[in-house]
N, CA, C and O atoms as CSV, one atom per row, in Angstrom:
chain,resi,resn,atom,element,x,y,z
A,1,UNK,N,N,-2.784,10.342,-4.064
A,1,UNK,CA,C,-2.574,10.777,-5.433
A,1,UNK,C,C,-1.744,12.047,-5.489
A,1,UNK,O,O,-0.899,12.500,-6.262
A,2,UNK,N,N,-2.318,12.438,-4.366
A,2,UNK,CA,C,-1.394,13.666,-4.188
A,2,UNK,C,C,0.532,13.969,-4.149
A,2,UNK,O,O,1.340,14.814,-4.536
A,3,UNK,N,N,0.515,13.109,-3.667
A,3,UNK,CA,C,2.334,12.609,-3.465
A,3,UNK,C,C,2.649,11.231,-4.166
A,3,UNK,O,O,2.856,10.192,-3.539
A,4,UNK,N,N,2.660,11.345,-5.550
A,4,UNK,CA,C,3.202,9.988,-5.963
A,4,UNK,C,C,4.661,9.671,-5.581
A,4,UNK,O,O,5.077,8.545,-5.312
A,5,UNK,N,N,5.395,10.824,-5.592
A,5,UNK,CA,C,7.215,10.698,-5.262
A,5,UNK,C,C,6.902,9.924,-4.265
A,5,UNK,O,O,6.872,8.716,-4.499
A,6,UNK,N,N,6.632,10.335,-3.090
A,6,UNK,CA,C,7.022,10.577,-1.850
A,6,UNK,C,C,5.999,8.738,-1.770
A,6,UNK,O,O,6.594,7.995,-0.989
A,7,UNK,N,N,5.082,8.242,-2.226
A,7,UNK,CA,C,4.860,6.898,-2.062
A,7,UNK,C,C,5.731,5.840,-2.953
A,7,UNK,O,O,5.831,4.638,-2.706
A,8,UNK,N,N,6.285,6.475,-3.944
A,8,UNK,CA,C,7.253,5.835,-4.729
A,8,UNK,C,C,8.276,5.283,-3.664
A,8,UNK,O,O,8.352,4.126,-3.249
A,9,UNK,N,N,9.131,6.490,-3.278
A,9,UNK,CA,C,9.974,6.334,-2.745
A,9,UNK,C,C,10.336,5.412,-1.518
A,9,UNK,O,O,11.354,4.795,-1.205
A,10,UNK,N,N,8.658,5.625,-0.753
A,10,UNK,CA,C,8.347,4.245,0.140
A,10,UNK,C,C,8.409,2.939,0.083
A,10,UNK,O,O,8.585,2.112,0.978
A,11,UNK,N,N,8.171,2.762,-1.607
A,11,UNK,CA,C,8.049,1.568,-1.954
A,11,UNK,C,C,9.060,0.860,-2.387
A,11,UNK,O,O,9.117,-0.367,-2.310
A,12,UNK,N,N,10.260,1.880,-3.060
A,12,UNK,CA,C,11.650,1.642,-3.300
A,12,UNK,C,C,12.191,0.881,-2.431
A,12,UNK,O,O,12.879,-0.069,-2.807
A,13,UNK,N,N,11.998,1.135,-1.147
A,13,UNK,CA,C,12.772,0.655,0.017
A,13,UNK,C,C,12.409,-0.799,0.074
A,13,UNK,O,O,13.332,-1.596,0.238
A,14,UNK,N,N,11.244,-1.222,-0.034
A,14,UNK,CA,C,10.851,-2.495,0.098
A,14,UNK,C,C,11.445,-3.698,-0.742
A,14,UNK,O,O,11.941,-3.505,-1.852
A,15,UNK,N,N,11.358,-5.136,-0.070
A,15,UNK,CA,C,11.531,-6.231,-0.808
A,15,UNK,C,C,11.007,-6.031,-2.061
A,15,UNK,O,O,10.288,-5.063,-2.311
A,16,UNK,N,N,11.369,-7.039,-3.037
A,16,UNK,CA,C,10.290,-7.094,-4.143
A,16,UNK,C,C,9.250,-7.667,-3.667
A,16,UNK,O,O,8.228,-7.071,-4.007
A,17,UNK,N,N,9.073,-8.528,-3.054
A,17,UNK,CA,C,7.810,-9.810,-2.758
A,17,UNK,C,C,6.618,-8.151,-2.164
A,17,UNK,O,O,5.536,-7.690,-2.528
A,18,UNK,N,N,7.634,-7.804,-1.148
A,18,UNK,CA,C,6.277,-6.378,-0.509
A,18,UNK,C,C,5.896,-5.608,-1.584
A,18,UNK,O,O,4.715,-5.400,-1.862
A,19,UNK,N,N,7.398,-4.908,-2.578
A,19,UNK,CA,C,6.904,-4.360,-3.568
A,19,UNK,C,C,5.818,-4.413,-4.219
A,19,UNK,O,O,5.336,-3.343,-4.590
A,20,UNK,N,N,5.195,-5.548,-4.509
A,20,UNK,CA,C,4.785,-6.134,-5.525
A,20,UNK,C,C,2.998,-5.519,-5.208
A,20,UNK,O,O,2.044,-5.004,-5.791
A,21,UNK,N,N,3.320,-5.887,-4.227
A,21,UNK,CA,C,1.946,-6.219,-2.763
A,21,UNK,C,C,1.667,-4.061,-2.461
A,21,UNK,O,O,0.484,-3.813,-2.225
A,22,UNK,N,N,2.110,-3.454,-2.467
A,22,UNK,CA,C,2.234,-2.164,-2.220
A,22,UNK,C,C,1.909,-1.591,-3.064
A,22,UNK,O,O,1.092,-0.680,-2.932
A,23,UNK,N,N,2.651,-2.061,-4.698
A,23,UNK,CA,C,2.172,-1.227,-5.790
A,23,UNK,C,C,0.354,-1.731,-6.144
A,23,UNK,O,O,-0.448,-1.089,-6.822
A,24,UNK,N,N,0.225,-2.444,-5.761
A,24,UNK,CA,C,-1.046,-2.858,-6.069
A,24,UNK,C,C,-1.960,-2.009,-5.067
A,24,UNK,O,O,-3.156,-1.858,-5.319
A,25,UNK,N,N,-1.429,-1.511,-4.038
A,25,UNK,CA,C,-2.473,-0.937,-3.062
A,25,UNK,C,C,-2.375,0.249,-3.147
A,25,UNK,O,O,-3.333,0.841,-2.650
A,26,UNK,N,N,-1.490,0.970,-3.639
A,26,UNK,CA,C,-0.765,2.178,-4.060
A,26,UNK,C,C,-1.999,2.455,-5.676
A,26,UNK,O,O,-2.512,3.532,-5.980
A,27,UNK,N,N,-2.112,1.560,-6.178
A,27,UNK,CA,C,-3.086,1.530,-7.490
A,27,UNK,C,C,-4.359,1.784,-7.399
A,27,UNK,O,O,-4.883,2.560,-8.199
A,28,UNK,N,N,-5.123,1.131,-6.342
A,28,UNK,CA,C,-6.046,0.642,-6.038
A,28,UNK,C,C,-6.575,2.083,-5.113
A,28,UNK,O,O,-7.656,2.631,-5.332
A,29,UNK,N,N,-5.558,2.565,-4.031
A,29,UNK,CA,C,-6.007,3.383,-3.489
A,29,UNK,C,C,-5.882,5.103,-4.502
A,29,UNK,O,O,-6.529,6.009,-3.976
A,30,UNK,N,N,-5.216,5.437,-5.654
A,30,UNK,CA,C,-5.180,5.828,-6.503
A,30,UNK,C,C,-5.873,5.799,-7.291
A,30,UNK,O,O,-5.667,6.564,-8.233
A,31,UNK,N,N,-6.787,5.109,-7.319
A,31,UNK,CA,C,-8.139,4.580,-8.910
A,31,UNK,C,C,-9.015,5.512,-8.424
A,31,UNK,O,O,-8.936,6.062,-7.326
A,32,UNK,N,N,-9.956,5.699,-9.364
A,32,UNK,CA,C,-11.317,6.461,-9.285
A,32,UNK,C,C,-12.446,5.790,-8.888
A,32,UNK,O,O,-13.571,6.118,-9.267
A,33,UNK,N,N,-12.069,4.254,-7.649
A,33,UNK,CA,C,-13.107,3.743,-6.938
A,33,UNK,C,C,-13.386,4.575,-5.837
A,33,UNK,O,O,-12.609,5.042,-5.004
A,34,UNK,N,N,-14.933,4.724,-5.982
A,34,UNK,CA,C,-15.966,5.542,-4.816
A,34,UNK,C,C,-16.362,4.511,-3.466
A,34,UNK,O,O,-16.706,4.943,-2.366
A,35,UNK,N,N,-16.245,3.261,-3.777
A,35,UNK,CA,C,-16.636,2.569,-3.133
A,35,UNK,C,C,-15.592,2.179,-1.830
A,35,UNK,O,O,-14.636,1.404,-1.810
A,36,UNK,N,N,-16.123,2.966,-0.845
A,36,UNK,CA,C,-15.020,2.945,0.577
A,36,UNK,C,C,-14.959,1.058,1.109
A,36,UNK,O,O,-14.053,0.278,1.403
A,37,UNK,N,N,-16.253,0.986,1.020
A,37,UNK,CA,C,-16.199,-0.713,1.770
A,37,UNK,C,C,-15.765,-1.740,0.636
A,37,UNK,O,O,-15.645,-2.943,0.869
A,38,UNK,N,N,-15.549,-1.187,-0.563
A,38,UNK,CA,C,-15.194,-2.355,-1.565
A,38,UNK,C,C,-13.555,-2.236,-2.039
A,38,UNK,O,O,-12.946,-3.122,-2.639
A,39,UNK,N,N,-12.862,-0.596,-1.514
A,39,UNK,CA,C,-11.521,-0.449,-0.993
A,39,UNK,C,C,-11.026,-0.999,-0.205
A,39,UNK,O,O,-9.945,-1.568,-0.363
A,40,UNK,N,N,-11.735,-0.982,0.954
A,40,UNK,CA,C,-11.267,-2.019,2.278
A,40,UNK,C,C,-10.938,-3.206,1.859
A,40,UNK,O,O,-9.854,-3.788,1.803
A,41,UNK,N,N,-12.155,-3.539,1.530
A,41,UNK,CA,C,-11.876,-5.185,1.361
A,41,UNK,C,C,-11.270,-5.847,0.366
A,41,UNK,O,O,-11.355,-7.075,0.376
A,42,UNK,N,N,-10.330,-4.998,-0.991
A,42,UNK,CA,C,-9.322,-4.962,-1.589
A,42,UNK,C,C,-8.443,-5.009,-0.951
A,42,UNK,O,O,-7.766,-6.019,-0.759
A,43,UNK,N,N,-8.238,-3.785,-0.425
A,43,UNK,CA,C,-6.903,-3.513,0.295
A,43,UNK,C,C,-6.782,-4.531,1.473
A,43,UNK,O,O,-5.601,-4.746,1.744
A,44,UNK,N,N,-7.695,-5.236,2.271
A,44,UNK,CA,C,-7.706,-6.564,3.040
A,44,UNK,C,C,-7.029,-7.505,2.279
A,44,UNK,O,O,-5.824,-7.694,2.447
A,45,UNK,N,N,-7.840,-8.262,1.262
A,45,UNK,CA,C,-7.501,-8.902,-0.151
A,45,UNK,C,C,-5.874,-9.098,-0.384
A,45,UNK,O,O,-5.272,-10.171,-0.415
A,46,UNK,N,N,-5.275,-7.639,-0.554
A,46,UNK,CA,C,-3.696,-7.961,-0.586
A,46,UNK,C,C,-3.311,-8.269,0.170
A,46,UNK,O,O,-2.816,-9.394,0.096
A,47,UNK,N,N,-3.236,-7.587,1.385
A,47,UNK,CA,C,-2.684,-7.912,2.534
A,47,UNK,C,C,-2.843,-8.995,3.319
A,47,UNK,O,O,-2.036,-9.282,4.203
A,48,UNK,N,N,-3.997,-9.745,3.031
A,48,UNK,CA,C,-3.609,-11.035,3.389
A,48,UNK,C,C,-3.415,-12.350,3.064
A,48,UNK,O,O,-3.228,-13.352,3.753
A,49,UNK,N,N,-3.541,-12.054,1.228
A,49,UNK,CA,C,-2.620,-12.138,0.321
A,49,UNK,C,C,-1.167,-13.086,0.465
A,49,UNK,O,O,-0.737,-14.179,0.095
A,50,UNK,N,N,-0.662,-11.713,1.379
A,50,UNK,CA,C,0.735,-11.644,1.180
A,50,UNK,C,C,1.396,-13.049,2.160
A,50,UNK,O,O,0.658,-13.668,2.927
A,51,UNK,N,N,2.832,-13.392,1.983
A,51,UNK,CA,C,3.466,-13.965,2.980
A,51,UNK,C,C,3.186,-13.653,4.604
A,51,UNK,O,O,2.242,-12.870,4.705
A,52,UNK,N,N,3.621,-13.961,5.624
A,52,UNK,CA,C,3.536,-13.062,7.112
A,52,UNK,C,C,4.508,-12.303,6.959
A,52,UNK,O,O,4.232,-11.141,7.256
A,53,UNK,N,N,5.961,-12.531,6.481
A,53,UNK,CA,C,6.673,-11.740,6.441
A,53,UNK,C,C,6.444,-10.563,5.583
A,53,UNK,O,O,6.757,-9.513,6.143
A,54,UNK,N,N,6.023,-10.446,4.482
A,54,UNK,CA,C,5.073,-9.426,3.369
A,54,UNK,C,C,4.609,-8.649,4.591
A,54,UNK,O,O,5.087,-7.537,4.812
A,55,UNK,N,N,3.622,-9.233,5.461
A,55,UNK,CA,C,2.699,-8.362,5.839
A,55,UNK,C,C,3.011,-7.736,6.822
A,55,UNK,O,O,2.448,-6.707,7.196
A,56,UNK,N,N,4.209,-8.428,7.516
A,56,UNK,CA,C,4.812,-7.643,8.370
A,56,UNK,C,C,5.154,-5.560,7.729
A,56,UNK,O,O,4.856,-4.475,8.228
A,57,UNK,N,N,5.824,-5.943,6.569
A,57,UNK,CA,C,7.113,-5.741,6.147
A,57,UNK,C,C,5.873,-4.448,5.530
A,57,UNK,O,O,6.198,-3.264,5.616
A,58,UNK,N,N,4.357,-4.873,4.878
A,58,UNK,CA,C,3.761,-3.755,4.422
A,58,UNK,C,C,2.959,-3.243,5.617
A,58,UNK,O,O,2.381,-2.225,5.237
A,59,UNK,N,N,2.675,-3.495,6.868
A,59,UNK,CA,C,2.062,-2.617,7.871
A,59,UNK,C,C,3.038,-1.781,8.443
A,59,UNK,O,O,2.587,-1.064,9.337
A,60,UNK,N,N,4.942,-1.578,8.060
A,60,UNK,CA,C,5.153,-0.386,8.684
A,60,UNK,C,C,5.485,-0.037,7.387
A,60,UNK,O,O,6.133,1.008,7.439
A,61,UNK,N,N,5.297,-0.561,5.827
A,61,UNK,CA,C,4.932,0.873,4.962
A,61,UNK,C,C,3.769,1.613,5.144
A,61,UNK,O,O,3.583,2.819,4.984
A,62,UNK,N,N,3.281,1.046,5.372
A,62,UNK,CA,C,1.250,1.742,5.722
A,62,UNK,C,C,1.916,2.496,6.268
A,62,UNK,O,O,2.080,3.448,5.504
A,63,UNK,N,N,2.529,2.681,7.369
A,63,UNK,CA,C,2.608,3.382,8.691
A,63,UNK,C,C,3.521,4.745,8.146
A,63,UNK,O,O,3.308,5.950,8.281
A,64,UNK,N,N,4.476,4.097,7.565
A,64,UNK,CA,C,5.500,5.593,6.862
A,64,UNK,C,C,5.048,6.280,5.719
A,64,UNK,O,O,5.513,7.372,5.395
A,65,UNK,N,N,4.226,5.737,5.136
A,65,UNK,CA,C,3.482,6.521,3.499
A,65,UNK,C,C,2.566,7.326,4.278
A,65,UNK,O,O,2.690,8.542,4.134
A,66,UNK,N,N,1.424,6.797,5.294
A,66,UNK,CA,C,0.533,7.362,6.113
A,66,UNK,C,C,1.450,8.215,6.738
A,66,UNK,O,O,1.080,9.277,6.238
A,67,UNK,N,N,2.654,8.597,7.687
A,67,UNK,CA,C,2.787,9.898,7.894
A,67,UNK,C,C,3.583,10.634,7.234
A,67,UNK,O,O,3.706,11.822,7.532
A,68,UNK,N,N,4.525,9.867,5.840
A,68,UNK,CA,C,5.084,10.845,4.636
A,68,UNK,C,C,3.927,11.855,3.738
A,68,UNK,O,O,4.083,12.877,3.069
A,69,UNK,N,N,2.814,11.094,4.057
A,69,UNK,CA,C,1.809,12.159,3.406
A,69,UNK,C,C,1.440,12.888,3.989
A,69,UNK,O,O,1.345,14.012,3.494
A,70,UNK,N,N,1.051,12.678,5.274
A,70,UNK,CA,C,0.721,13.349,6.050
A,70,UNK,C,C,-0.680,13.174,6.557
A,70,UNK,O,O,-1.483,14.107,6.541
A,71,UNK,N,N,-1.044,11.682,7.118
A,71,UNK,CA,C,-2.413,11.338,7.643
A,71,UNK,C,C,-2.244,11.030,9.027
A,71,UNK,O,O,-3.216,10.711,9.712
């Protein structure tokens, strides 16, 4: 929540099909849910969801939003 630019901008880069799939996890991990194991298994939910190629394509956004933020 802290860096919306800087996850925006991550997401810019992407297909639409990933887009699509990112902004939703980008939402989700942004909401005022407390519930860590019912995040997971959302954020599971999209991701496997997605095409293989999607999921390719969103485990190295995970990977660049996770160290553009700084986790």
């Amino acid at each position: 929540q802290a860096n919306p630019e800087i996850v925006s901008a991550c997401i810019d880069k992407l297909s639409t099909a990933a887009q699509v799939a990112a902004i939703k996890q980008r939402d989700l991990v942004s909401s005022d849910e407390q519930d860590v194991m019912k995040l997971i298994t959302e954020l599971r939910a999209i991701q496997s969801s997605a095409s293989e190629d999607v999921q390719k394509e969103l485990e190295v956004h995970n990977r660049e939003v996770a160290i553009a933020v700084g986790l």
